[in-house]
PDB file of N, H, CA, C and O in Angstrom:
ATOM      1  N   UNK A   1      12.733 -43.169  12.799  1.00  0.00           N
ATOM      2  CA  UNK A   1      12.516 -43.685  14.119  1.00  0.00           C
ATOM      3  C   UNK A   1      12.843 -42.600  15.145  1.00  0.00           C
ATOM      4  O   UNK A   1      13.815 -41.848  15.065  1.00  0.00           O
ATOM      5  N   UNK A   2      11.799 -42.599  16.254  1.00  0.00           N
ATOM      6  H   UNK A   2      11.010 -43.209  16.319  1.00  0.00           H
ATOM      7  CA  UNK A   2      11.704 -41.693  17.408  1.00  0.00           C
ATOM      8  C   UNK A   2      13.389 -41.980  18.042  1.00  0.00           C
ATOM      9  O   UNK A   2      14.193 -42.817  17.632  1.00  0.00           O
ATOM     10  N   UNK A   3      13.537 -41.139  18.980  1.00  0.00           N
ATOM     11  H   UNK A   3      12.883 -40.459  19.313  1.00  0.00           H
ATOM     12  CA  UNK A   3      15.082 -41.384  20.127  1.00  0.00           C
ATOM     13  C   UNK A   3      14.846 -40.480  21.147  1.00  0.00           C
ATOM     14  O   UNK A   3      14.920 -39.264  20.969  1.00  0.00           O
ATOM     15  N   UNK A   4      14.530 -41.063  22.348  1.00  0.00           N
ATOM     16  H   UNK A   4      14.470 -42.050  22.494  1.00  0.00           H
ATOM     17  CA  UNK A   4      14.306 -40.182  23.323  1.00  0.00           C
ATOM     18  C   UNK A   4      15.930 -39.303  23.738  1.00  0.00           C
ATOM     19  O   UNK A   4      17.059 -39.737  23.511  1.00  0.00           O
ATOM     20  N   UNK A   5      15.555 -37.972  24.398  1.00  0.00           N
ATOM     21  H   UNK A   5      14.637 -37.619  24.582  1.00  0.00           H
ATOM     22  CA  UNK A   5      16.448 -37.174  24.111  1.00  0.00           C
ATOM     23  C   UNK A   5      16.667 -37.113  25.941  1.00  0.00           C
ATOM     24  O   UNK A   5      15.642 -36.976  26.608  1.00  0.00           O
ATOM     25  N   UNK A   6      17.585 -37.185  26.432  1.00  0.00           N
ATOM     26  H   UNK A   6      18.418 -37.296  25.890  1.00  0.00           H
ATOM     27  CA  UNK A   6      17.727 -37.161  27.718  1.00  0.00           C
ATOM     28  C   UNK A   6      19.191 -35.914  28.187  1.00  0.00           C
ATOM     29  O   UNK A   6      20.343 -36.254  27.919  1.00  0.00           O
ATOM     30  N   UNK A   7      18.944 -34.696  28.797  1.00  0.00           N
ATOM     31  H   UNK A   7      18.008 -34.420  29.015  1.00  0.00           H
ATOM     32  CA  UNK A   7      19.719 -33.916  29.177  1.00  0.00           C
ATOM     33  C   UNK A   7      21.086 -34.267  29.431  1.00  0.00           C
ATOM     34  O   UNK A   7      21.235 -35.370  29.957  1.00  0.00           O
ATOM     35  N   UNK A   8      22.049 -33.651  29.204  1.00  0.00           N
ATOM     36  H   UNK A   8      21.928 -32.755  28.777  1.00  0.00           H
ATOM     37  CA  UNK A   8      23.489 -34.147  29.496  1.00  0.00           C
ATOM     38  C   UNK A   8      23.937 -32.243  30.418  1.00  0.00           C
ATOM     39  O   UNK A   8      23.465 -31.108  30.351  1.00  0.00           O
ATOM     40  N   UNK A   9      24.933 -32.845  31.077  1.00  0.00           N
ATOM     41  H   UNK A   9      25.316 -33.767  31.131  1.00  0.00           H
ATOM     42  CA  UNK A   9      25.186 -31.853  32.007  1.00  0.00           C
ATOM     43  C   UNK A   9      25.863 -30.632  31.272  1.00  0.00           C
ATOM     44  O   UNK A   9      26.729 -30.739  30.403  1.00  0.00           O
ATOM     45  N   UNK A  10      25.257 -29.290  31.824  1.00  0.00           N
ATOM     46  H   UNK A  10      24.554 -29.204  32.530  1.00  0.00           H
ATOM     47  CA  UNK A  10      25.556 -27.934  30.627  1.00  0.00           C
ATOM     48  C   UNK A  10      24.613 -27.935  29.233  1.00  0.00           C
ATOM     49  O   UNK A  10      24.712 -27.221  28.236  1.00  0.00           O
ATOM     50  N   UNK A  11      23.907 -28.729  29.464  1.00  0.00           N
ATOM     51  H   UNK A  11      23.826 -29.310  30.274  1.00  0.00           H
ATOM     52  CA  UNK A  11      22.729 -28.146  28.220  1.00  0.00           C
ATOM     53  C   UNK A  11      21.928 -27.550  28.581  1.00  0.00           C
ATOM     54  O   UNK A  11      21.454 -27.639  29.713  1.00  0.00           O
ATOM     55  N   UNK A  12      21.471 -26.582  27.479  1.00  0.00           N
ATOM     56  H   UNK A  12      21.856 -26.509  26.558  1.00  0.00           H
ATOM     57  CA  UNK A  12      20.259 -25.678  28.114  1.00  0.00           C
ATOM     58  C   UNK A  12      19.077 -26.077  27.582  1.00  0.00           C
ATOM     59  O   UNK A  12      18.949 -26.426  26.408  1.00  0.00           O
ATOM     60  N   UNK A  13      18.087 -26.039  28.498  1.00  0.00           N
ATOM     61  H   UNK A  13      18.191 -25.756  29.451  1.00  0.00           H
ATOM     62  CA  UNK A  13      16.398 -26.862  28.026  1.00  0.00           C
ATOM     63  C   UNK A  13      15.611 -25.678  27.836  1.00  0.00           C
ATOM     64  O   UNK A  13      16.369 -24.720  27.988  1.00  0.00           O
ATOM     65  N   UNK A  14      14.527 -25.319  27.594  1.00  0.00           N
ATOM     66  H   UNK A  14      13.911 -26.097  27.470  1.00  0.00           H
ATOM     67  CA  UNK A  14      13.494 -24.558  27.641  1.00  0.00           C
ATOM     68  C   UNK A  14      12.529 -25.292  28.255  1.00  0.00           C
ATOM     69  O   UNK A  14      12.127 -26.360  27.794  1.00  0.00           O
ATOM     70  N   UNK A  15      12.100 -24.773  29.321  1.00  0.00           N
ATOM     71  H   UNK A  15      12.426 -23.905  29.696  1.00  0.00           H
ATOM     72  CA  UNK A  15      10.808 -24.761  30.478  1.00  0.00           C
ATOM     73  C   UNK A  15       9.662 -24.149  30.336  1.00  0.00           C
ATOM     74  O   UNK A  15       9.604 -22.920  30.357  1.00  0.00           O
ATOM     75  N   UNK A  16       8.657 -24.869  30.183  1.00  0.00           N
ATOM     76  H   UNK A  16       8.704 -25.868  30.166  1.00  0.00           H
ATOM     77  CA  UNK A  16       7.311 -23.976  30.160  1.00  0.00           C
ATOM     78  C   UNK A  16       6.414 -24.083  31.381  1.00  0.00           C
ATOM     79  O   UNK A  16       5.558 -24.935  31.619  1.00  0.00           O
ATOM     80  N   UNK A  17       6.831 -22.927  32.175  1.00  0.00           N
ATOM     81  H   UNK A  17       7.526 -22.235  31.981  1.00  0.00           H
ATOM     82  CA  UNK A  17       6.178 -23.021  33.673  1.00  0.00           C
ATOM     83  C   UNK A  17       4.435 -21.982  33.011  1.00  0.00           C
ATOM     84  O   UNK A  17       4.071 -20.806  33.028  1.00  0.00           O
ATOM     85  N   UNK A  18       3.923 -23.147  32.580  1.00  0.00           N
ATOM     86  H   UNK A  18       4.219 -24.102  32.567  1.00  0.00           H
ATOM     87  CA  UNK A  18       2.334 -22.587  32.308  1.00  0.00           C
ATOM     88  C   UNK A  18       1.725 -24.052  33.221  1.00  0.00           C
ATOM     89  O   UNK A  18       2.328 -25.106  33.019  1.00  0.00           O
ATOM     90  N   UNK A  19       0.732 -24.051  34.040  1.00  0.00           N
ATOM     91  H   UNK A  19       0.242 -23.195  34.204  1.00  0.00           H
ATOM     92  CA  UNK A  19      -0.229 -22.739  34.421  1.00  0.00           C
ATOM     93  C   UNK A  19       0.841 -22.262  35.716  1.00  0.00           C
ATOM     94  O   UNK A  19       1.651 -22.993  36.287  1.00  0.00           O
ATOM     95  N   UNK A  20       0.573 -20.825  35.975  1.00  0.00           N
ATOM     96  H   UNK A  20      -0.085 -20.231  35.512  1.00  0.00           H
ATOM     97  CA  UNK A  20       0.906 -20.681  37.274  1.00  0.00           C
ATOM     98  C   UNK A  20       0.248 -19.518  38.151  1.00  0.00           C
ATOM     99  O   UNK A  20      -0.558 -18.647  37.822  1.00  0.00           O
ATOM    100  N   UNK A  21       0.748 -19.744  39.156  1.00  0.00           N
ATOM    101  H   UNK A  21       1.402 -20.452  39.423  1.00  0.00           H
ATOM    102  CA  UNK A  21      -0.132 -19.546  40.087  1.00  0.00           C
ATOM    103  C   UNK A  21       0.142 -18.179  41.049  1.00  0.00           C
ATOM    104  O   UNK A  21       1.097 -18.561  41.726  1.00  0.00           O
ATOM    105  N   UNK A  22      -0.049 -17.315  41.323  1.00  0.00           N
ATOM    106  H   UNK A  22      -0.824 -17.004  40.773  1.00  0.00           H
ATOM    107  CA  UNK A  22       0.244 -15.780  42.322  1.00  0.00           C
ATOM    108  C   UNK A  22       1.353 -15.366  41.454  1.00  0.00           C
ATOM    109  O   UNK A  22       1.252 -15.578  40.246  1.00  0.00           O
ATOM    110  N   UNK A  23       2.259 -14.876  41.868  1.00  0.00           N
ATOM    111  H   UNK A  23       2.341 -14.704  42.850  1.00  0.00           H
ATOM    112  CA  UNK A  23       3.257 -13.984  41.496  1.00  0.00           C
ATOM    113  C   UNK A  23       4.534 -15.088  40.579  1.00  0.00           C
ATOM    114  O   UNK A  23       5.654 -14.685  40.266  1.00  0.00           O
ATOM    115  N   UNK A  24       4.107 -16.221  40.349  1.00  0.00           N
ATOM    116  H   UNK A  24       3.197 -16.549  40.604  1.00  0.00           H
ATOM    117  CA  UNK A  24       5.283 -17.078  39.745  1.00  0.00           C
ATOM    118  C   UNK A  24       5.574 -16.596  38.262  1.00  0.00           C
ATOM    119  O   UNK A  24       4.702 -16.096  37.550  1.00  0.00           O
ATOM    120  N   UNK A  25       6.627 -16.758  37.948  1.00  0.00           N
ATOM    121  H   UNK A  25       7.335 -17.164  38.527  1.00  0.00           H
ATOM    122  CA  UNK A  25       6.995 -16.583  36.467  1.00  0.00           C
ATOM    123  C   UNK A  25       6.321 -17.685  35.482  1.00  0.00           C
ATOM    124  O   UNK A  25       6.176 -18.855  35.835  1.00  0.00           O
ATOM    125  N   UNK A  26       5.897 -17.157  34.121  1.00  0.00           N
ATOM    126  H   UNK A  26       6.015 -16.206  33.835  1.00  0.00           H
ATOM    127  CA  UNK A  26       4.952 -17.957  33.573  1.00  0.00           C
ATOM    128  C   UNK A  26       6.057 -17.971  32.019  1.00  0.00           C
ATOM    129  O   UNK A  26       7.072 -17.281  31.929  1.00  0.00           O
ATOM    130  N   UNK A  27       5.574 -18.868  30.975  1.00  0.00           N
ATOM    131  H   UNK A  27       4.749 -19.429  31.048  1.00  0.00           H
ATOM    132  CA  UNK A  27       6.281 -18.827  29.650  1.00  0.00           C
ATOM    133  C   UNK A  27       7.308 -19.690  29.844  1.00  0.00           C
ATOM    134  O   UNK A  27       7.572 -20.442  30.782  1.00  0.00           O
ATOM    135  N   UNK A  28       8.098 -19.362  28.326  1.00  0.00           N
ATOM    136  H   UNK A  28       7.883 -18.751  27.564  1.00  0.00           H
ATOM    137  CA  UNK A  28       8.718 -20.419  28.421  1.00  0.00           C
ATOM    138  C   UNK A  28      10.425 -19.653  29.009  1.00  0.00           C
ATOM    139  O   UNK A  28      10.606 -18.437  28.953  1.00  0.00           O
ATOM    140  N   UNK A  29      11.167 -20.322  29.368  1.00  0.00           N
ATOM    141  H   UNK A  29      11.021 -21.310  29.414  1.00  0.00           H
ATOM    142  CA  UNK A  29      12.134 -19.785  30.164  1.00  0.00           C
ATOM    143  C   UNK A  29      13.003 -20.693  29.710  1.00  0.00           C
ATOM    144  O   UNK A  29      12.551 -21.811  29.466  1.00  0.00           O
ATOM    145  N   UNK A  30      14.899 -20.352  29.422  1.00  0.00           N
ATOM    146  H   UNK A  30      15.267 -19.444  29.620  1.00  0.00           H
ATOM    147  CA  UNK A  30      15.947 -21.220  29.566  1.00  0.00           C
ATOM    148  C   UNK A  30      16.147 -21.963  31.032  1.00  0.00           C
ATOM    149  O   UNK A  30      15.540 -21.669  32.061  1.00  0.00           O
ATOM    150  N   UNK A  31      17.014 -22.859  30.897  1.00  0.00           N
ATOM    151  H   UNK A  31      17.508 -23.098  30.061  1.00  0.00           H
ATOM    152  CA  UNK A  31      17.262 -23.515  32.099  1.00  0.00           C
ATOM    153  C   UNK A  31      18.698 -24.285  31.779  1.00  0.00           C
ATOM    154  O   UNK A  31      18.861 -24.676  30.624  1.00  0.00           O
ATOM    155  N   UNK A  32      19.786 -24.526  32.794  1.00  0.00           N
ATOM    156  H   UNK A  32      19.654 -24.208  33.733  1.00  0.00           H
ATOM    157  CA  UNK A  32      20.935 -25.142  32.862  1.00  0.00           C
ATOM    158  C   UNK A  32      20.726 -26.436  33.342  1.00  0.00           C
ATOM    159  O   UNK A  32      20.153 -26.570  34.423  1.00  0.00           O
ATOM    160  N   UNK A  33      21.189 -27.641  32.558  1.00  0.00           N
ATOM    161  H   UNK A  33      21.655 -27.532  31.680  1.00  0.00           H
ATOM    162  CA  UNK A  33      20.948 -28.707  33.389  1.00  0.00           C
ATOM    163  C   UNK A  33      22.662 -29.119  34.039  1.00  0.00           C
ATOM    164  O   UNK A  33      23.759 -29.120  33.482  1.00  0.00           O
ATOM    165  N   UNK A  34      22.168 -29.485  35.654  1.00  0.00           N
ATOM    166  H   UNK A  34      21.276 -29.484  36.106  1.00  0.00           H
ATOM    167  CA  UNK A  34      23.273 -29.057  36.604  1.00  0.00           C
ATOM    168  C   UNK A  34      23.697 -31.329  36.454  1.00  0.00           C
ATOM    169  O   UNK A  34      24.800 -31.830  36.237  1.00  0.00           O
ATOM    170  N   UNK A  35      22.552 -31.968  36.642  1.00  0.00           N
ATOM    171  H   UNK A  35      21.656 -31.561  36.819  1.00  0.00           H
ATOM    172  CA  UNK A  35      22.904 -33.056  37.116  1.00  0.00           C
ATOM    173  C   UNK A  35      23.584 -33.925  35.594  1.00  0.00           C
ATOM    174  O   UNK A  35      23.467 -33.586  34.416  1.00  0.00           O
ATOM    175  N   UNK A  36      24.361 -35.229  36.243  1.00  0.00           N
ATOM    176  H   UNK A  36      24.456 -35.504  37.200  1.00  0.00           H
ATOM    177  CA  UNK A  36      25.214 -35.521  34.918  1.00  0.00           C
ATOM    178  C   UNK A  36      24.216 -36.600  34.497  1.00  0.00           C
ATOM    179  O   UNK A  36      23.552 -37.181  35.355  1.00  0.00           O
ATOM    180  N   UNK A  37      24.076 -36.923  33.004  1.00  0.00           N
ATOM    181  H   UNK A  37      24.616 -36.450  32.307  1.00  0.00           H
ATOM    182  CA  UNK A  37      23.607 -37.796  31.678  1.00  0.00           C
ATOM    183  C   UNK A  37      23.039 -39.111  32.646  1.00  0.00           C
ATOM    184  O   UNK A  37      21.849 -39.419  32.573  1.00  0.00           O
ATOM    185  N   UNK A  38      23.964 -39.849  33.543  1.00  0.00           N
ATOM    186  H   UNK A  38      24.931 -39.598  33.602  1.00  0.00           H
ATOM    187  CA  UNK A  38      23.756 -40.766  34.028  1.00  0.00           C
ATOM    188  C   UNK A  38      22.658 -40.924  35.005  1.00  0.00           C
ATOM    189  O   UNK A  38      21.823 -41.822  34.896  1.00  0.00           O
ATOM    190  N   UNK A  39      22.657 -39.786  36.251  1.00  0.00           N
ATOM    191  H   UNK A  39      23.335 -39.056  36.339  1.00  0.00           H
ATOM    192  CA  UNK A  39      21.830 -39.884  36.773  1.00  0.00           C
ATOM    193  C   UNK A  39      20.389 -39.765  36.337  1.00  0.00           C
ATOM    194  O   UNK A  39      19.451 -40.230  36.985  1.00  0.00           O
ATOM    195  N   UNK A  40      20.255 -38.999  35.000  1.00  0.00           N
ATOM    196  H   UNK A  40      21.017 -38.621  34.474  1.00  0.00           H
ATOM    197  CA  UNK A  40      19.402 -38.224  34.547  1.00  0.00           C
ATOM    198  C   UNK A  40      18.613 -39.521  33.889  1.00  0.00           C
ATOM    199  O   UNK A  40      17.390 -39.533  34.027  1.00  0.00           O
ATOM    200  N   UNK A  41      19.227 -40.591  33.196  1.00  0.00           N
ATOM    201  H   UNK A  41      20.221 -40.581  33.083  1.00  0.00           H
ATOM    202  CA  UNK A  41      18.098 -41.655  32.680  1.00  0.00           C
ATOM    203  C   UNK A  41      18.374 -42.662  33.766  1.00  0.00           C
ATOM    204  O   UNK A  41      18.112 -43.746  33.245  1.00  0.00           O
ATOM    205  N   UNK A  42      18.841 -42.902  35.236  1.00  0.00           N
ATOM    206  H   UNK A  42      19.054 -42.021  35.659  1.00  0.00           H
ATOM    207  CA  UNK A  42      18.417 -43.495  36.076  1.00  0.00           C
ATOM    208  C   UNK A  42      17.718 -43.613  36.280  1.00  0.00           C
ATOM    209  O   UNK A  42      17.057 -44.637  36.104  1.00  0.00           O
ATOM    210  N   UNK A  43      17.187 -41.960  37.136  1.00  0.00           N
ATOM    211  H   UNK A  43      17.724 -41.128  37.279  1.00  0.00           H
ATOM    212  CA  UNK A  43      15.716 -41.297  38.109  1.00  0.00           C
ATOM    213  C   UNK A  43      14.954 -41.077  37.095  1.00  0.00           C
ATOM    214  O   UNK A  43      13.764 -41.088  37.410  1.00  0.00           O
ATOM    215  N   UNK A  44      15.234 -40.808  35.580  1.00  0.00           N
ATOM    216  H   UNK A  44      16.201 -40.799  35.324  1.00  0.00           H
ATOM    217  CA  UNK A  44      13.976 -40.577  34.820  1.00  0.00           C
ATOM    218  C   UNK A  44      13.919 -38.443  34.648  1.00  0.00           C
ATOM    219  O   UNK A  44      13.097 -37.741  34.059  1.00  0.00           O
ATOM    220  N   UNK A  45      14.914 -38.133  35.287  1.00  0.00           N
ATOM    221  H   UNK A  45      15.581 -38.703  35.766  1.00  0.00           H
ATOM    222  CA  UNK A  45      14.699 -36.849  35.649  1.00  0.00           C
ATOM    223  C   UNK A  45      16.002 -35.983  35.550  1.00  0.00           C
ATOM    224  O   UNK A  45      16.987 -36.712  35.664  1.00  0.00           O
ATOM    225  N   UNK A  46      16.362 -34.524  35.357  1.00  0.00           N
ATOM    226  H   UNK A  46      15.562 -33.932  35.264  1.00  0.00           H
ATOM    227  CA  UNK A  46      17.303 -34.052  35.557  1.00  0.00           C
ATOM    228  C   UNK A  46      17.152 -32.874  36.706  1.00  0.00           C
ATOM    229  O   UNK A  46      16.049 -32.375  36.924  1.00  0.00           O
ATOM    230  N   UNK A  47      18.187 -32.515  37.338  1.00  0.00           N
ATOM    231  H   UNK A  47      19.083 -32.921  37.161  1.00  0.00           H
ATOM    232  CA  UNK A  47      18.430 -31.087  38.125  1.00  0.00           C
ATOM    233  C   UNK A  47      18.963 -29.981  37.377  1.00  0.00           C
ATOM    234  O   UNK A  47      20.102 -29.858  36.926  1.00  0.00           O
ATOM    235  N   UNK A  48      17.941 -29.156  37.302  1.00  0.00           N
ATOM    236  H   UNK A  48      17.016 -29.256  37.668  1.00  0.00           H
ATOM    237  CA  UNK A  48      18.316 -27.620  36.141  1.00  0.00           C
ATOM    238  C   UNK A  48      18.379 -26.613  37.678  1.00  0.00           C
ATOM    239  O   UNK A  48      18.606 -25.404  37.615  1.00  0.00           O
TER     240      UNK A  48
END
């Protein structure tokens, strides 16, 4: 069985900023997630 996986604060995600656009950074990139577990399956979302 599936388990959705939801960021907890100090984990690091990998970001894939594809497509992009002028001078933006493209690939996949680390990222820090700043906001805590709770807010994060509130809004549906985290702050990296």
């Amino acid at each position: 069985m599936a388990t959705s996986y939801c960021p907890k604060r100090g984990d690091l995600v990998w970001l894939t900023f594809n497509p992009q656009a002028g001078h933006e950074q493209s690939g996949h990139r680390p990222a820090l997630v700043l906001s805590h577990e709770s807010y994060n399956r509130k809004v549906g979302l985290a702050l990296l």
